[in-house]
N, C-alpha and C positions, 0 to 999 in steps of 0.2 A: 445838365445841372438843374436841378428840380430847385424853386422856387421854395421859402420856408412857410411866406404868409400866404401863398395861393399855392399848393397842393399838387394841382394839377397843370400849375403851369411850368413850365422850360424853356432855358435860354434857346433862346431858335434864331439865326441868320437867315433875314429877308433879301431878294433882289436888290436892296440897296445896301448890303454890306456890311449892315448893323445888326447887331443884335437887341432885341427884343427879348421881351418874357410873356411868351405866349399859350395857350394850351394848347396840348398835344395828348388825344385819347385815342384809344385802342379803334374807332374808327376816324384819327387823322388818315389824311391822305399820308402815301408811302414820303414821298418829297417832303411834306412838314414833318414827319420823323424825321427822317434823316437830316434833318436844317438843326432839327434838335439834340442830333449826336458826334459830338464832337471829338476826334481823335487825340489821344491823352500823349503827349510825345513829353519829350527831357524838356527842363524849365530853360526859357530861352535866357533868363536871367543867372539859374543857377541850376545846373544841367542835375542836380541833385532834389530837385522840387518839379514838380508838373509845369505845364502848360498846355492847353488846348485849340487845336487847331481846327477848322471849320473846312469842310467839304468846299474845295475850291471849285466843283464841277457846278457848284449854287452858287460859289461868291464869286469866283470871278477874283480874288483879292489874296493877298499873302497872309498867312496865319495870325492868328488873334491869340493873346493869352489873357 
């Protein structure tokens, strides 16, 4: 999820769990891409809406919407 006032920057999940809005450019390293991409699964709230789920092999943590 691209950022509207900075451009270049994407929510990305750090070691600690949280998300951030960080830059991620075509030379980020491979692991801050993917911190930055998040898997789009059914809304946890209403399975008819998205929600986004983060790379548990980074967080460590159960899904974030």
């Amino acid at each position: 999820m691209r950022s509207v006032n900075y451009p270049d920057r994407y929510v990305a999940v750090r070691s600690d769990s949280l998300g951030y809005i960080d830059p991620v450019r075509v030379s980020s390293t491979t692991a801050v891409k993917q911190s930055a991409t998040p898997t789009v699964v059914p809304g946890l709230a209403d399975a008819n809406c998205p929600s986004f789920r983060a790379d548990r092999s980074l967080t460590g943590v159960t899904p974030w919407a």
